[in-house]
C-alpha positions, 0 to 999 in steps of 0.5 A: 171485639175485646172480651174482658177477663174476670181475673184481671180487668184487661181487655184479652183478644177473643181469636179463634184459630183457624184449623187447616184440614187436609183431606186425603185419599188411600192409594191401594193396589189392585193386584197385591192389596198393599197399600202404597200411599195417600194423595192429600188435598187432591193434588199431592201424592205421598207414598207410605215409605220411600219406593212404595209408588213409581210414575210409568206413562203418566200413571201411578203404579205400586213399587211392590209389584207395578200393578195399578194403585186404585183409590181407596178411603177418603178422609179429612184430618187436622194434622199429617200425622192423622192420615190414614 
């Protein structure tokens, strides 16, 4: 529906922009407490810096000292750069 502006008698689009949001989730390691990186939306895997996670035996593991990585906070954001 065209929404009419009091400036100028034109017809401007009313459009909303659709926010993505991202959900994470922090990854921290049992036995040195570091925390290594974030899983967002629930199915990727982002380590902190490069390194931070390895893949032993389908499971994740802290690159410091290969204890397990737990999950810790959980969050949304609109942006990549709000995680954590």
């Amino acid at each position: 529906m065209p929404v009419m502006s009091m400036i100028a008698a034109a017809p401007v689009e009313a459009t909303a922009v659709p926010r993505t949001r991202i959900a994470w989730t922090e990854l921290t390691c049992l036995t040195c407490g570091e925390v290594a990186g974030y899983i967002q939306d629930h199915r990727i895997v982002r380590p902190v810096a490069p390194g931070r996670i390895r893949l032993e035996r389908s499971r994740l593991r802290c690159g410091r000292c290969g204890g397990m990585l737990l999950p810790g906070e959980r969050g949304t954001s609109t942006t990549p750069a709000g995680i954590g």
